[in-house]
C-alpha positions, 0 to 999 in steps of 0.5 A, spaced: 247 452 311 251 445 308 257 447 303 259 443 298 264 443 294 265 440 287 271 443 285 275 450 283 271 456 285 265 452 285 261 450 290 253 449 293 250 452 299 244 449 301 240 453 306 236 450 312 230 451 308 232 448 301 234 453 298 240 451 294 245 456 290 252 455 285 257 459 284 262 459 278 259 452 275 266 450 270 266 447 264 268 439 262 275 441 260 277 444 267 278 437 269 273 436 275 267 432 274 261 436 272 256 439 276 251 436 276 246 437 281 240 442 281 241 450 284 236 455 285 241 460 284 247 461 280 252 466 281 257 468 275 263 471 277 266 472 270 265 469 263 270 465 263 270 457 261 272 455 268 267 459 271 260 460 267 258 454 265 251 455 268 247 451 262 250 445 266 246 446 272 239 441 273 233 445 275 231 452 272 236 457 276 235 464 275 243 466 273 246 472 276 251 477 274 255 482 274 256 489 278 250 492 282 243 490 286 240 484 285 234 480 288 231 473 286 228 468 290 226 473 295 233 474 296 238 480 295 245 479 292 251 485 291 255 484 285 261 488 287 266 490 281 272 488 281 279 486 276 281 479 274 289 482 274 293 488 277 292 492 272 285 494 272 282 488 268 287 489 262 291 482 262 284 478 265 278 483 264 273 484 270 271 480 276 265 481 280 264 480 288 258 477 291 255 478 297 249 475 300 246 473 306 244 465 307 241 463 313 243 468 317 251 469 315 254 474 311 256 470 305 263 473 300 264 469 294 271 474 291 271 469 284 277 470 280 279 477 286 287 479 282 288 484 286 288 486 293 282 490 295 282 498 295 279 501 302 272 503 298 271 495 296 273 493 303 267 498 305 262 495 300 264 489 302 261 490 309 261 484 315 263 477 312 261 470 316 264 466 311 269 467 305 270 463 299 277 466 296 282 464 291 290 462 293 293 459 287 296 465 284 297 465 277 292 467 274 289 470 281 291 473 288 296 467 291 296 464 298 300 470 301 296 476 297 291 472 300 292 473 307 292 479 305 285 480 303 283 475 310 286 482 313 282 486 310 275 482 311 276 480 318 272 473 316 269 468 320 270 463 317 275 462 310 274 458 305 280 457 299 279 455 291 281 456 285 288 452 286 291 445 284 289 439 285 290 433 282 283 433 278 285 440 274 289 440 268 293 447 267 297 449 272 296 453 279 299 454 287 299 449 291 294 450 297 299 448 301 302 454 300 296 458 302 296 454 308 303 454 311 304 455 319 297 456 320 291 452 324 286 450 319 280 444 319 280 439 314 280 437 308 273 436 310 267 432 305 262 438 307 262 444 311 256 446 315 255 452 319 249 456 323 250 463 327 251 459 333 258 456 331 260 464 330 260 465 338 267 462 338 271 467 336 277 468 332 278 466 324 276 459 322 280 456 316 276 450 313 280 446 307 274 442 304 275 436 299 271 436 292 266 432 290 269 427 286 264 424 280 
């Protein structure tokens, strides 16, 4: 599976098969590029501007969203309800956890995740390979909430978004704050990852750059 990623709590996952899914697509006044690549799936945390703009993406991908079991392309996704704040969806709304399995991986994407998990979503959730979370705080879980919930999955491999860069144009923490003391790979341009590189053990915790327009 090759990861790219475009930018916030977007990125593409291609399979070795072909198959190529997006996740969270923004809209043009996030301040990153537009995503404008082709996907078979896009996955829709929340209807948020920042997150939703699926009509931006080439091709003619089935968009999928919400809570529940979903099955499209012969592959099954878990929308796992969850909140967008601390105070049950009443500041931000809901947010929706994705789970799915791609090229033999677990696959988690949290998407605006404002809280930390209760036990029954750490149960839902299951075995996570590979983990896209958010770290800039503010408007979601911050770096240090977000080792919290690494704690609670026990990924493989983590992922952060949803923080600043300086393509985006309102204001979110720092990455580096997120990362502090602890070992990390990167920035990488893209991420690929098989099941043999889950042999080693311990936590992997992949920086990625954006893909610039």
């Amino acid at each position: 599976m090759k990861v790219s990623w475009l930018g916030h709590s977007c990125f593409r996952l291609e399979g070795s098969e072909g198959f190529s899914l997006l996740t969270d697509p923004f809209g043009k006044d996030v301040g990153y590029g537009p995503p404008d690549v082709q996907a078979d799936i896009v996955l829709i945390s929340h209807d948020h501007g920042d997150h939703n703009n699926s009509k931006a993406v080439k091709g003619r991908p089935a968009v999928i969203k919400g809570p529940g079991k979903h099955v499209s392309q012969g592959m099954e996704f878990r929308g796992i309800e969850t909140y967008h704040d601390e105070k049950g969806g009443r500041l931000r709304g809901a947010n929706t956890i994705f789970c799915f399995q791609l090229d033999g991986l677990q696959v988690c994407h949290l998407g605006d995740l404002g809280h930390i998990l209760r036990d029954q979503e750490v149960g839902i959730i299951g075995s996570v390979d590979l983990l896209f979370l958010p770290v800039g705080g503010i408007y979601t879980i911050d770096g240090r909430k977000a080792w919290q919930v690494i704690h609670q999955l026990k990924p493989r491999i983590a992922v952060p978004m949803h923080f600043q860069t300086d393509a985006l144009k309102f204001r979110l923490g720092r990455v580096e704050d997120f990362l502090g003391g602890h070992e990390h790979e990167g920035p990488l341009d893209s991420l690929d990852v098989s099941r043999d590189d889950l042999k080693v053990e311990g936590l992997r915790v992949v920086l990625l750059n954006y893909i610039k327009a």
